[in-house]
Structures are given as C-alpha cells and as structure tokens.
ZAROMAR-861614 format. One line per field, with one value per residue: residue number from 1; chain; y, z, x of N, C-alpha, C in turn; residue in one letter. Coordinates in pm, whole numbers, plus 50000, padded with zeros to 5 digits. Each point is the difference from the previous one (the first is absolute). Layout:
% ZAROMAR-861614
seq c(NUM, ...)
mol c(A, ...)
n.yy c(Y, ...)
n.zz c(Z, ...)
n.xx c(X, ...)
ca.yy c(Y, ...)
ca.zz c(Z, ...)
ca.xx c(X, ...)
c.yy c(Y, ...)
c.zz c(Z, ...)
c.xx c(X, ...)
type c(A, ...)
END
This chain:
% ZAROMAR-861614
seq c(1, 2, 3, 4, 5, 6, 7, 8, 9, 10, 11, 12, 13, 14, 15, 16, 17, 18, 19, 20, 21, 22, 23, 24, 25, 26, 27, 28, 29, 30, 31, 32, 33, 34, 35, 36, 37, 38, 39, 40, 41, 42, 43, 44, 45, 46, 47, 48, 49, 50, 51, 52, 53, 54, 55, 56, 57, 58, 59, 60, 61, 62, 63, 64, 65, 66, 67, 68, 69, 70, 71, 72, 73, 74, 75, 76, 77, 78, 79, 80, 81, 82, 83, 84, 85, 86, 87, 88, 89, 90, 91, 92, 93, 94, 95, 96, 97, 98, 99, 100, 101, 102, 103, 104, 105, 106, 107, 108, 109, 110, 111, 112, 113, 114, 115, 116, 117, 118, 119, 120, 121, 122, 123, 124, 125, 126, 127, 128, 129, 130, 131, 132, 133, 134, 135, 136, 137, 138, 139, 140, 141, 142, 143, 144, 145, 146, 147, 148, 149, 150, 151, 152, 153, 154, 155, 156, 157, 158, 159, 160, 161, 162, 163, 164, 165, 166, 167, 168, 169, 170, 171, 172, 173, 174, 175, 176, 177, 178, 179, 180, 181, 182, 183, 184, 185, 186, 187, 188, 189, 190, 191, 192, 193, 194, 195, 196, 197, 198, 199, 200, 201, 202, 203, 204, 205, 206, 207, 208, 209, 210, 211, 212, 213, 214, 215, 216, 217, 218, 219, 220, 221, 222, 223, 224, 225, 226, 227, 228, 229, 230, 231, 232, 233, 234, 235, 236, 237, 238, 239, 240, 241, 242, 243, 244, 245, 246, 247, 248, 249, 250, 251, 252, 253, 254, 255, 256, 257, 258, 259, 260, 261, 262, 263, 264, 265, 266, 267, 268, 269, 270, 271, 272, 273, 274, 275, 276)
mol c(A, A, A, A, A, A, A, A, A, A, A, A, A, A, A, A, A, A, A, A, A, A, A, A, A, A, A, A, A, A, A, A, A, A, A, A, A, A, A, A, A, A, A, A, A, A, A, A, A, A, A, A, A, A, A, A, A, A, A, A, A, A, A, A, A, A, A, A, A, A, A, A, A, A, A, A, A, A, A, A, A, A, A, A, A, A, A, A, A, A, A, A, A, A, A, A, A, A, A, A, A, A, A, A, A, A, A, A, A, A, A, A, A, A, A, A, A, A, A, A, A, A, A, A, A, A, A, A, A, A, A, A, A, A, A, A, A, A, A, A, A, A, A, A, A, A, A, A, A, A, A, A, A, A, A, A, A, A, A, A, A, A, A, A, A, A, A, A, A, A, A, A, A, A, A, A, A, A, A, A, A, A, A, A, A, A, A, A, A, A, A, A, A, A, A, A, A, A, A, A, A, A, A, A, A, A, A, A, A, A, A, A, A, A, A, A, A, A, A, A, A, A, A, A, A, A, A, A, A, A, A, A, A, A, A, A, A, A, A, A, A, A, A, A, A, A, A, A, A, A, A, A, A, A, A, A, A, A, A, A, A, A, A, A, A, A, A, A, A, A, A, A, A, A, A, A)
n.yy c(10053, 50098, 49971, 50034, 49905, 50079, 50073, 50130, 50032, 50070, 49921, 49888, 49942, 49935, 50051, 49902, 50042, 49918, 50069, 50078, 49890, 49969, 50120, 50035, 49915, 50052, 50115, 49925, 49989, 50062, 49875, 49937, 50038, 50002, 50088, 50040, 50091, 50056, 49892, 50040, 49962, 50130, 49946, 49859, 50075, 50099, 49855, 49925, 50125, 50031, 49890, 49955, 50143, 49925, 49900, 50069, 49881, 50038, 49978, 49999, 50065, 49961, 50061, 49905, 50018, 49957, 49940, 49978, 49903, 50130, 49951, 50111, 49892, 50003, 49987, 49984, 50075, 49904, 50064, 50074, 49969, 50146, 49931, 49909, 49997, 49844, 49938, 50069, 49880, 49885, 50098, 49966, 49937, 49946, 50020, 49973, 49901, 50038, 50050, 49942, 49923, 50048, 49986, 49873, 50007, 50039, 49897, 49895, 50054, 50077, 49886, 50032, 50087, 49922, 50132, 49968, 49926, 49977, 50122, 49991, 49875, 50055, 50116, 49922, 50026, 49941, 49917, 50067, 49888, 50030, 50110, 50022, 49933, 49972, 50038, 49915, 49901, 49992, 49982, 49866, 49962, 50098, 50005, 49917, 49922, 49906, 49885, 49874, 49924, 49954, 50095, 50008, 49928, 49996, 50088, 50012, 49977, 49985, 49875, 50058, 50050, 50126, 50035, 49863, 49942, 49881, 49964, 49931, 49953, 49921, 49867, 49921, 49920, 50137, 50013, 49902, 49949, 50126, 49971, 49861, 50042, 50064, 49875, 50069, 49991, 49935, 50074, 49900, 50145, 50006, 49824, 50049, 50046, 49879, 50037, 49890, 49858, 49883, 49999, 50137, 50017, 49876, 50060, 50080, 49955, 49963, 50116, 50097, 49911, 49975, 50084, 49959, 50062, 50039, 50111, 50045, 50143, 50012, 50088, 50052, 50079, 49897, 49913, 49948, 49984, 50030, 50058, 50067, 49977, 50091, 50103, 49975, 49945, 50120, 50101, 49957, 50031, 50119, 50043, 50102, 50078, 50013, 50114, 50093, 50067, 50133, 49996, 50052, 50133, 50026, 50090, 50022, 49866, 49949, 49916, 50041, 50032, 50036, 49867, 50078, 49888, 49928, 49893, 49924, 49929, 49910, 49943, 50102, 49971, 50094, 50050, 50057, 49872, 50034, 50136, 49944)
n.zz c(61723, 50032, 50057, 49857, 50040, 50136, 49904, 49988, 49886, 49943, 49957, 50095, 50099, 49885, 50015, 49953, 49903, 49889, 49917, 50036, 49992, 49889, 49978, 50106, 49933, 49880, 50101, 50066, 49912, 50044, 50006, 50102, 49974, 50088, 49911, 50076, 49923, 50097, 49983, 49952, 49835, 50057, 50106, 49946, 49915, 50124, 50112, 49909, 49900, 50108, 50070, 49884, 50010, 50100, 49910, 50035, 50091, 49950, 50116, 49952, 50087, 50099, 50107, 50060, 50019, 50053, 49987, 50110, 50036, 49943, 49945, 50010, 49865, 49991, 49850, 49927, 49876, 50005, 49915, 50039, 49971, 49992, 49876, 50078, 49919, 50114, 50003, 49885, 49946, 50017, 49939, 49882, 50040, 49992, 49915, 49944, 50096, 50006, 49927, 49982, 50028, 49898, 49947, 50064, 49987, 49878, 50018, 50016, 49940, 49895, 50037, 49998, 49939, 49908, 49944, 49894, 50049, 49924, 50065, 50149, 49981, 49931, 50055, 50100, 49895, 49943, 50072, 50029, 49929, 50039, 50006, 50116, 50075, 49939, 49868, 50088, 49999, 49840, 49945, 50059, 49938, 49915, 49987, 50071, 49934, 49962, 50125, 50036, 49882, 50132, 50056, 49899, 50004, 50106, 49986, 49869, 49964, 50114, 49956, 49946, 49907, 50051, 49895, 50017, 49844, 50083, 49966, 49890, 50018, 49943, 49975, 50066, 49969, 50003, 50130, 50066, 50041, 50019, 50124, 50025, 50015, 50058, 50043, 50061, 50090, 50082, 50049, 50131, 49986, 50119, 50021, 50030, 49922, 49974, 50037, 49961, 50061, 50082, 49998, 50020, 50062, 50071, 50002, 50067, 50055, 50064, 49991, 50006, 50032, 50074, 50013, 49996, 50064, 49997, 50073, 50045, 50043, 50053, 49886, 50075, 49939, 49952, 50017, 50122, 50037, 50105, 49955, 49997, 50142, 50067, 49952, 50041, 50114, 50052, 49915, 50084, 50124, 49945, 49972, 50059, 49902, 50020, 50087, 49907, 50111, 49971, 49879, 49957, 50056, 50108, 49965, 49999, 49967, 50055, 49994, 49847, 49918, 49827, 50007, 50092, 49934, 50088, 49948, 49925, 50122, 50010, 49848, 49965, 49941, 49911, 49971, 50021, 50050, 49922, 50043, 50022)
n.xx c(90568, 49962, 49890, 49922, 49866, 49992, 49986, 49992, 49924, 49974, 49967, 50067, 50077, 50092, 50107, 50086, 50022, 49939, 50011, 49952, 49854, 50021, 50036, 49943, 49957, 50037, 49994, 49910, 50088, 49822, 49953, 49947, 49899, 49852, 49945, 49959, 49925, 49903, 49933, 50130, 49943, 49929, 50063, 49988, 49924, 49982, 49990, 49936, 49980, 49984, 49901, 49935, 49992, 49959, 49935, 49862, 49963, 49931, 49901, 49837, 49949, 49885, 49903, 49922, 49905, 50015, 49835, 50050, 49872, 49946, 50160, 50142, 50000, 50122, 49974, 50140, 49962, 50079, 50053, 49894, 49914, 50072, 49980, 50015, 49858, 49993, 50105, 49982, 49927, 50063, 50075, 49967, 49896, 50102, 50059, 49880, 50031, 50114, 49975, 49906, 50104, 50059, 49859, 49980, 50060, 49985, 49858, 50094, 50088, 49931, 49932, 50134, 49930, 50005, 49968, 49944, 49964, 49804, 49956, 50044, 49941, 49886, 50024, 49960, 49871, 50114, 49865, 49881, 49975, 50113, 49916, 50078, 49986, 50109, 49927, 49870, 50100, 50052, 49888, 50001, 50128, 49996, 49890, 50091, 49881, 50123, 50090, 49880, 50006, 50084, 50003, 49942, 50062, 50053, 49956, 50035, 50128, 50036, 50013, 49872, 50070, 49955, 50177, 49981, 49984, 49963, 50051, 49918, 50146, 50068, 49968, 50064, 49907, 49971, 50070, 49980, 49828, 50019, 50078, 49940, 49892, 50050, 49965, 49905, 50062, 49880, 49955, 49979, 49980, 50161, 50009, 50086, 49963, 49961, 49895, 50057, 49937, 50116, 49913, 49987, 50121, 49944, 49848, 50075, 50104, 49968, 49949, 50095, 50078, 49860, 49995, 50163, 49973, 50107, 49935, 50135, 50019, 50168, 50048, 50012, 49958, 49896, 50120, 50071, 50174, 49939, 49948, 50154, 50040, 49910, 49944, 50096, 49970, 49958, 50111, 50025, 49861, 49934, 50109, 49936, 49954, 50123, 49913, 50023, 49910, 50056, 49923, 50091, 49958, 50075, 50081, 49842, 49948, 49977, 50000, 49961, 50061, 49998, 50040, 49891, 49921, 49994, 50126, 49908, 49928, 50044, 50053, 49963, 49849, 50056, 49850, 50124, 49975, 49860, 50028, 50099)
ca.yy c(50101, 50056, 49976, 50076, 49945, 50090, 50175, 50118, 50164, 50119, 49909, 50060, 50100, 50041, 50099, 50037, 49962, 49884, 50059, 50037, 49909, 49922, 50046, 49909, 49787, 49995, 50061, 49940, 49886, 49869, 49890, 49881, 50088, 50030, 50055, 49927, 50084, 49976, 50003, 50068, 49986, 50090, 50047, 49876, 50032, 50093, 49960, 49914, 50036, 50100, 49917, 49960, 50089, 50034, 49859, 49877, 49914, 49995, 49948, 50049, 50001, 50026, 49932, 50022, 50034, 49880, 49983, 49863, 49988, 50124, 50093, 50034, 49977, 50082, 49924, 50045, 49901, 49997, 49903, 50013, 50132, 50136, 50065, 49926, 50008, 49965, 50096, 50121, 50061, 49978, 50108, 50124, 49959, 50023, 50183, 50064, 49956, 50117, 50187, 49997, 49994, 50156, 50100, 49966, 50006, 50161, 50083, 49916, 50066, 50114, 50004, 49911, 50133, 50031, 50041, 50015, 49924, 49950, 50092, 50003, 49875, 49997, 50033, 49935, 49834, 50015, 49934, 50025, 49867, 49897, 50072, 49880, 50086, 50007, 50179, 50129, 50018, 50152, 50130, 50058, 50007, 50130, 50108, 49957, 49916, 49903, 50047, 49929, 49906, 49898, 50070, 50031, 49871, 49960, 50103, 50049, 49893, 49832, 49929, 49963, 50198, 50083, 50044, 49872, 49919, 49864, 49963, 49851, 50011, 49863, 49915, 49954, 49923, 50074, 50025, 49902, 49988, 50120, 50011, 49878, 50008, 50112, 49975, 50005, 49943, 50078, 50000, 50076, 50102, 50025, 49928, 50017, 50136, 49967, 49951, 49870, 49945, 49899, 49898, 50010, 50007, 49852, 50021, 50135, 49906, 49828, 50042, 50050, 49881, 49883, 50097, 50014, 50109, 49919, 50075, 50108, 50103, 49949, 50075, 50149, 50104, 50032, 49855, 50017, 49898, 49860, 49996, 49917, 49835, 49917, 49947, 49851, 49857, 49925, 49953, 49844, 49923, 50019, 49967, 50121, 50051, 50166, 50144, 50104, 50122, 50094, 50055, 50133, 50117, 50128, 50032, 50080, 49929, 49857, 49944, 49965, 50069, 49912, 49913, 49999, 49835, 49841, 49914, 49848, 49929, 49887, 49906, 50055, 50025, 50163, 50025, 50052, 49905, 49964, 50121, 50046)
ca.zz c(49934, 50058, 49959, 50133, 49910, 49956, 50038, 49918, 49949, 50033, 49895, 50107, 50159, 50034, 49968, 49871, 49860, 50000, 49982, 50165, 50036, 49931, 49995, 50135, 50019, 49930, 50065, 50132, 49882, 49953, 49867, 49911, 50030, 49964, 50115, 50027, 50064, 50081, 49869, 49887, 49973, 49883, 50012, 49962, 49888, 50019, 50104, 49926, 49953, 50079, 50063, 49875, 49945, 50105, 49999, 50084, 49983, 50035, 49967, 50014, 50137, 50061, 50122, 49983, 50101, 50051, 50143, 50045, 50171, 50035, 50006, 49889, 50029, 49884, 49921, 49946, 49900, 49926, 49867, 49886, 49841, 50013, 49876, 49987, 49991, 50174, 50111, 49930, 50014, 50138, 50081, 49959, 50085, 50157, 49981, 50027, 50146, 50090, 50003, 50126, 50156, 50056, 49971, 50112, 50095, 50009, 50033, 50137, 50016, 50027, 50141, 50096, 50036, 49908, 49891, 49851, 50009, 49854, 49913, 50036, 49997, 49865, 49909, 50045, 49947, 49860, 49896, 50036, 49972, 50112, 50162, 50090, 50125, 50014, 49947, 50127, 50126, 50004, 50004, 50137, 50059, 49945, 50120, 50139, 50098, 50019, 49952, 49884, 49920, 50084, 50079, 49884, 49946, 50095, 50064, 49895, 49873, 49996, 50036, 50156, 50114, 49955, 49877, 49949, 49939, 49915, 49828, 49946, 49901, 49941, 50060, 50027, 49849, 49810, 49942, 49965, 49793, 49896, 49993, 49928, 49891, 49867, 49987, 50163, 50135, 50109, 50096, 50114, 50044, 50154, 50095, 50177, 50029, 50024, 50136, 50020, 50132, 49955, 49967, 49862, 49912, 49938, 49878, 49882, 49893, 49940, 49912, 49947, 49948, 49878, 49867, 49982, 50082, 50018, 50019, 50117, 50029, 50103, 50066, 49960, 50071, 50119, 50127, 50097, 49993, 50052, 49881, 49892, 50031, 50006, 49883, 49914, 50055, 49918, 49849, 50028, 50042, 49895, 49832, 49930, 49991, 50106, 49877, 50103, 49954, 50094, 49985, 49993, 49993, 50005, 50067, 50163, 50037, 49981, 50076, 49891, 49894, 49902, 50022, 50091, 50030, 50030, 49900, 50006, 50050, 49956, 49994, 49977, 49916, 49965, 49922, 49851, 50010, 49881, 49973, 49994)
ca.xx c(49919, 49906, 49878, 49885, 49923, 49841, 49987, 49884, 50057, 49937, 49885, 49893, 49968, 50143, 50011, 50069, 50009, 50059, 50177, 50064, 50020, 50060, 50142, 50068, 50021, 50114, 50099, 49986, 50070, 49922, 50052, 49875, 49883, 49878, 49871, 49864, 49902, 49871, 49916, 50018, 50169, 50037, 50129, 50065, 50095, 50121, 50062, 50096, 50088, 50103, 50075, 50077, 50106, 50078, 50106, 49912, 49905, 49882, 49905, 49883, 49908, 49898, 50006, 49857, 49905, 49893, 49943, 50018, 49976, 49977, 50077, 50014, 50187, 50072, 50061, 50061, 50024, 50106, 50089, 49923, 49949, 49922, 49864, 49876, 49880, 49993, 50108, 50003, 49831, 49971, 50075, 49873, 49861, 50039, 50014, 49859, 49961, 50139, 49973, 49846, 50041, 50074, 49925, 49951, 50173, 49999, 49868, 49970, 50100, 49981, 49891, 50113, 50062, 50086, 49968, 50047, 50053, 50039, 50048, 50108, 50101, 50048, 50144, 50112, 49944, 50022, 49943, 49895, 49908, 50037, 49978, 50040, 50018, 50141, 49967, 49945, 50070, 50104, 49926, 49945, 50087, 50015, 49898, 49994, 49891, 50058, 50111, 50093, 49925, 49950, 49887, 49883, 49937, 49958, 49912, 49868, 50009, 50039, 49889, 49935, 50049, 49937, 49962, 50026, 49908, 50002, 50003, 50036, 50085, 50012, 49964, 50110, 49938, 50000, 50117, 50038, 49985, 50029, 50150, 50054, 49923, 50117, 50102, 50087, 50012, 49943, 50080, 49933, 50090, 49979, 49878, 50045, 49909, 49855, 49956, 49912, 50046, 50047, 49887, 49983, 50131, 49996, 49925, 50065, 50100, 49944, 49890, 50109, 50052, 49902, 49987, 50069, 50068, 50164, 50089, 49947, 50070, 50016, 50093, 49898, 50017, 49945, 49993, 50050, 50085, 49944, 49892, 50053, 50040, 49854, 49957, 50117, 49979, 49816, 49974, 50138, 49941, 49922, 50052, 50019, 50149, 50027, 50031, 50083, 49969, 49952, 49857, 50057, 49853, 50094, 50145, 49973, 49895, 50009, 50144, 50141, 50027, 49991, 50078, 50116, 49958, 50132, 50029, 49942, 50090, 50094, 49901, 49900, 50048, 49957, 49917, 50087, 50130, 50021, 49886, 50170)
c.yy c(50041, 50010, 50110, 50005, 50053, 50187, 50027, 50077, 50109, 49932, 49982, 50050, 50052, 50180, 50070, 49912, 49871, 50001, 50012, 49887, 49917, 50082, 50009, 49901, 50029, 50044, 49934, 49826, 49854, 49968, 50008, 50145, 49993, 50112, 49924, 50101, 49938, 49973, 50053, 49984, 50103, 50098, 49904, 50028, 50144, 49931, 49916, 50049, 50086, 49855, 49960, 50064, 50050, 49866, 49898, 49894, 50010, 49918, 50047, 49997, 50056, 50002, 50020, 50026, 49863, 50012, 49855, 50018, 50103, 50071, 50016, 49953, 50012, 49851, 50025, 49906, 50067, 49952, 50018, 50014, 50055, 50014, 49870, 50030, 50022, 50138, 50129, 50053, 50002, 50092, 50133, 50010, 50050, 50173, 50042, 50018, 50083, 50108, 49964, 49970, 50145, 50110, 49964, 49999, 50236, 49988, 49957, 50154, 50129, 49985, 49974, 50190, 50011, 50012, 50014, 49839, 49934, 50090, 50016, 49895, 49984, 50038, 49880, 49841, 50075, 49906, 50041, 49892, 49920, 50084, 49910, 50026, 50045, 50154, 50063, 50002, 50071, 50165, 50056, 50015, 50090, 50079, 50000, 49941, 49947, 50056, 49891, 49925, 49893, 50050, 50028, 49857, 49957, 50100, 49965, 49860, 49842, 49951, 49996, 50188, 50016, 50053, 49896, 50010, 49913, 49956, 49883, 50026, 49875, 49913, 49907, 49905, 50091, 50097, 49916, 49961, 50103, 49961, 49877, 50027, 50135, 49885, 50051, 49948, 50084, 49995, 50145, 50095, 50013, 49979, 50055, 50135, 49954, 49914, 49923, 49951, 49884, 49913, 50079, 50071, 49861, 50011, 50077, 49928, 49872, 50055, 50057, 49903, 49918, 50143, 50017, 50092, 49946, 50093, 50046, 50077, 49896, 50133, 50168, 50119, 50030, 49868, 50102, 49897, 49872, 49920, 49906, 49897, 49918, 49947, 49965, 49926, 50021, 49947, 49882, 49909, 49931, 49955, 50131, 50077, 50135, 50084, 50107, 50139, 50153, 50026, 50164, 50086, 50129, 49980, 50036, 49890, 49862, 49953, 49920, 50058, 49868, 49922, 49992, 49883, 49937, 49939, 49898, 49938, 49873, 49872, 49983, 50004, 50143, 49998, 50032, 49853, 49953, 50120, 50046, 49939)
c.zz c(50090, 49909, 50112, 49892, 50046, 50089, 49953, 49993, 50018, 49895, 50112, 50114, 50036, 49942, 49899, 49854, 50021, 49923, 50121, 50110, 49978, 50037, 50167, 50014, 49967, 50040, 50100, 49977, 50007, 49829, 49904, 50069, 49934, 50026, 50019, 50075, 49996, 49859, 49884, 49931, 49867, 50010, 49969, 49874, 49972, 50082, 49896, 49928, 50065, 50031, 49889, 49972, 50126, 50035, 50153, 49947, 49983, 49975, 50002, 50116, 50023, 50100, 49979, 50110, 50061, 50132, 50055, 50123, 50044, 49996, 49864, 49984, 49831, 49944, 49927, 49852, 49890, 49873, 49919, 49850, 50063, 49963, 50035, 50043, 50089, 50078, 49976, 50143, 50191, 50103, 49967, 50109, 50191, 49980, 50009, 50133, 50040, 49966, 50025, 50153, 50040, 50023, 50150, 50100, 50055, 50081, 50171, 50101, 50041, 50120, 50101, 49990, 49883, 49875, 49849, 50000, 49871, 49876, 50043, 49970, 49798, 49932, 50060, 49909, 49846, 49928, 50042, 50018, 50129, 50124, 50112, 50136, 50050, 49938, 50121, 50134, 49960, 50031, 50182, 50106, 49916, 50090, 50095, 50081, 50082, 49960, 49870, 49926, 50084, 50083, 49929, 50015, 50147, 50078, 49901, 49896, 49978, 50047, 50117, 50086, 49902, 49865, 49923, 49940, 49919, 49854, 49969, 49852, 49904, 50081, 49991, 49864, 49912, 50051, 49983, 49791, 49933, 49988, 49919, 49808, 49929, 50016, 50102, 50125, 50126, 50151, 50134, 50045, 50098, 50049, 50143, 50014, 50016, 50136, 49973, 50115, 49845, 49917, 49856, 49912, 49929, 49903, 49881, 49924, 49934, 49882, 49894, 49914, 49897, 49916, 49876, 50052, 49995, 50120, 50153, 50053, 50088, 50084, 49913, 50095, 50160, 50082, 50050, 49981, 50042, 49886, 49880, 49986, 50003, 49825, 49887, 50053, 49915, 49839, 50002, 49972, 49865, 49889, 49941, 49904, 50069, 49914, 50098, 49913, 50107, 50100, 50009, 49920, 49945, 50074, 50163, 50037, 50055, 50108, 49975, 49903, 49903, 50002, 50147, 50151, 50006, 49927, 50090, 50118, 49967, 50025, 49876, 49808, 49926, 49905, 49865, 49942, 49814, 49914, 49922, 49880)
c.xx c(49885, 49856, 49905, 49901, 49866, 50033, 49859, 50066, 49858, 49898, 49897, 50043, 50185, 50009, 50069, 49970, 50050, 50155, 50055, 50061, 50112, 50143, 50006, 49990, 50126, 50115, 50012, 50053, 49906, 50087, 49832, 49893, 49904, 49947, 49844, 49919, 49904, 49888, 50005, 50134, 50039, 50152, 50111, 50114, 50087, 50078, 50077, 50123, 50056, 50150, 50136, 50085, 50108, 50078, 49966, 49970, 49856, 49880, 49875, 49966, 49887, 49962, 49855, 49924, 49903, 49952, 50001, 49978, 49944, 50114, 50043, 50145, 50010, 50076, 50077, 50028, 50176, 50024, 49850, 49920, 49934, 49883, 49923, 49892, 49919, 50048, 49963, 49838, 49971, 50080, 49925, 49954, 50091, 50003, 49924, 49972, 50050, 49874, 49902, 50058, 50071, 49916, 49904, 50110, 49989, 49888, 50029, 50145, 49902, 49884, 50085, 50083, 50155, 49937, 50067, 50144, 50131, 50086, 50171, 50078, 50030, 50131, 50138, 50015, 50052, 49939, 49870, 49925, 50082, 50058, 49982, 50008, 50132, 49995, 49963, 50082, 50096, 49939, 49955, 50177, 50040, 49932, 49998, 49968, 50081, 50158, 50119, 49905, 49948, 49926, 49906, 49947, 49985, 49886, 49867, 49939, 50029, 49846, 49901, 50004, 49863, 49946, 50017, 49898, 50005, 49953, 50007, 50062, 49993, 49970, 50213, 49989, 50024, 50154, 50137, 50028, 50036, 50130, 50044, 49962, 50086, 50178, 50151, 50036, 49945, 50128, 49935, 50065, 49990, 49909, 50031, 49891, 49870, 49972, 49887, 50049, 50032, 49916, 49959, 50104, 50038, 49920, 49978, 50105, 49935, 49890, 50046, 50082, 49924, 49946, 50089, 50147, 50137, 50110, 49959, 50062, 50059, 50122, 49875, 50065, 49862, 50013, 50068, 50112, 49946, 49863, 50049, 50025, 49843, 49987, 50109, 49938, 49828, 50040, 50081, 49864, 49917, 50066, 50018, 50179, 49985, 50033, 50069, 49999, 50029, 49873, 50024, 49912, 50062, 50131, 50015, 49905, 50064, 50140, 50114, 49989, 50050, 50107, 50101, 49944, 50133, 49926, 49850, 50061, 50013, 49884, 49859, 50049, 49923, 49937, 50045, 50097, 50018, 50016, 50184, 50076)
type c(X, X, X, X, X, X, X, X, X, X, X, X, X, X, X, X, X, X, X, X, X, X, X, X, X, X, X, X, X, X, X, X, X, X, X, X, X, X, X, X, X, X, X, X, X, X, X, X, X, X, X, X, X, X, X, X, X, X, X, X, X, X, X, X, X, X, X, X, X, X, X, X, X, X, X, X, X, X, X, X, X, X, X, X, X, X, X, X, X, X, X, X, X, X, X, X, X, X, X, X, X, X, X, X, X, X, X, X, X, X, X, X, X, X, X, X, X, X, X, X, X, X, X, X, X, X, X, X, X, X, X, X, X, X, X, X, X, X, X, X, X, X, X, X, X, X, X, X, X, X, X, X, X, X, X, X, X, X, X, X, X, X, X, X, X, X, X, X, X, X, X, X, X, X, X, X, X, X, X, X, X, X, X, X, X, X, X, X, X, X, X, X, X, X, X, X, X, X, X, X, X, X, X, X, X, X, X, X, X, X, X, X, X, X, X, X, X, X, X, X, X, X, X, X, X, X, X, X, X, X, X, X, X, X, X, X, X, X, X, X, X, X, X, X, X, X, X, X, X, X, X, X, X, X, X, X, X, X, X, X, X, X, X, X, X, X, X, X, X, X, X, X, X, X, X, X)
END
C-alpha cells in the first residue's frame, strides 16, 4: 500500500483544495494519507471526507513551525484531535507571526528594487493568515524576477539572502506538547534539509526523543536516495518510527508528486504500524 503522510493544500502554501488533494493521492493509488499544512488545520475536514468517500485511509496532519538553534525546522503531528484547545491556540499565535513576517519580507523586497510585493504574493495564498515565502517566490517567478522557485529562494529568500526575515516560531517543547497533548505522534520533517553540523543533529534528536517525539521523515520528497539510507540508520540508531511523506505543493513544484515516494527501507519500523 502506498503511504504519503505530509502535502499542503492551498490552506497554506500548496496550491490546490484539499479535495483536490485528496482526489490525486487517490488517483496516484496512495492507500493510507495525510494532509499536513503549515500551522493550520482548517482544511482537515474537506481532506477527511473527500478521503472517505474516495475509500482512503486517512489520518489527521500538521506540520508546525519551530525555532531551534536559530533555525527553523518543521514538526509534523499525526493521528490527531483537530479541535484540541492547546494545539488549536498555539497555531493561532504562529499565524499571527507569518503576516507580520510577510509584511517585513514586502518592506526588505521593495529596498531590493521589487515593488508591491505583498500585494503580488497575496492572491497566490488561499489562506491570507498563512502568507509564506513559497506565495512571494511564486509571485516573483510570475514577473520575472526569477526563473524558478529555487532561484527566488536562493537569490532573495533562503536564509541569511537579503529578503529573509527571521522569525521565532514555537519553541521544539510546545510543538512537541501540542502534538502529544491532542493525542498525536510528533515526527521531524526532512531532517536532511537542515544544516546543523553532527553534534547538534545528536541534540536535536536526543531533545526531540526526551520530549516525547516518536518519529522521523526518513523517505520525503525533499532527501536525496542517498538520504534515505542515512536517516534509516539515524531512526535504527535512535529508536525512532519512520514516516514517509511527498511533501507535495503543486503538480509543477517539488520533486515528487503525491505518492510517487519508494517503499520504507528495510528494517525500520512505520509511524502508521498501529494506525491499520
């Protein structure tokens, strides 16, 4: 059965309906599916019953926002309650953060000779409260600035360029607790994208772990083949269970499309192993 346990939809920075979503998992013969947009889970219950009536598996998803080390790494919570209280409030509060960073993201862009920034990257955000920089790199590879989403982010937007602005999202402690605390499983989305040195990829897991944490991307749409094999051996090392997700945006984005991830490699046991 094919599994693909974190996308977005247009809730926050993907581009289609979470129906939408759900009917290419479905065509794309995923089995088991989540979505998991960026701090927000107000697209959970068109994703659920689309999935249901299309005779998916489905489970709740999230991916959260956290600051760790000065950086920014992404948590993913599964098998959730949507409506819990916590979880509900503490994604509030990150949402708030996004549109004061987009609105300083437009001011650092237009002294950099790209004007109406904010106004250009909005219509690309079908959720306004979770405007992203993934909205202004479509808007500046529409106009031309740039000729692809990776050239946006490597010229303007990735860490440390120019139209970058740093943000303190969750602390790794409250997304962690939101996720255990609705009765969910955490899990580190595409650790291979973060640039820690060794020493604190040891402290990112070991911290992660005594929080409760159980999980970790090990096959994504953003490792690399070789990635995959790395982090089996880290969740071998750790105890972790392995997850397996696209991280699928758009049809035109990314470097897989919805269920189109290799199987877990061998050995390992899958975040979904009780979830069937």
């Amino acid at each position: 059965m094919k599994v693909d346990l974190h996308c977005h939809s247009l809730m926050s920075d993907g581009v289609l309906t979470p129906a939408q979503v759900a009917a290419r998992a479905h065509d794309n013969g995923v089995g088991l599916w989540a979505l998991t947009d960026h701090d927000e889970l107000a697209g959970l219950k068109e994703a659920r019953e689309t999935a249901r009536a299309l005779g998916m598996q489905y489970v709740t998803g999230v991916e959260i926002s956290v600051t760790w080390a000065g950086h920014t790494v992404h948590i993913v919570g599964l098998n959730l309650n949507e409506h819990d209280k916590a979880l509900n409030a503490g994604l509030a509060d990150i949402r708030g953060g996004r549109a004061i960073r987009a609105r300083k993201m437009a001011d650092r862009l237009a002294s950099l000779g790209i004007p109406d920034s904010y106004e250009g990257a909005l219509p690309f955000a079908g959720n306004p409260d979770l405007i992203s920089r993934t909205h202004f790199a479509r808007f500046l590879v529409e106009q031309g600035y740039c000729k692809t989403m990776q050239d946006v982010f490597n010229k303007y937007l990735a860490d440390g360029k120019p139209g970058y602005v740093p943000v303190h999202w969750s602390t790794l402690e409250q997304a962690v607790g939101w996720i255990t605390g609705a009765g969910g499983r955490a899990v580190i989305a595409h650790p291979g994208r973060y640039l820690y040195t060794p020493m604190q990829f040891d402290a990112l897991f070991e911290q992660f772990k005594d929080l409760g944490g159980e999980g970790i991307e090990v096959v994504t749409g953003s490792h690399t083949p070789d990635q995959y094999s790395e982090y089996a051996r880290v969740a071998k090392r750790f105890g972790f269970l392995a997850s397996a997700g696209s991280d699928f945006h758009s049809p035109k984005e990314g470097k897989l499309d919805l269920g189109g991830i290799p199987p877990l490699p061998a050995g390992l046991t899958p975040v979904w192993h009780d979830w069937l």
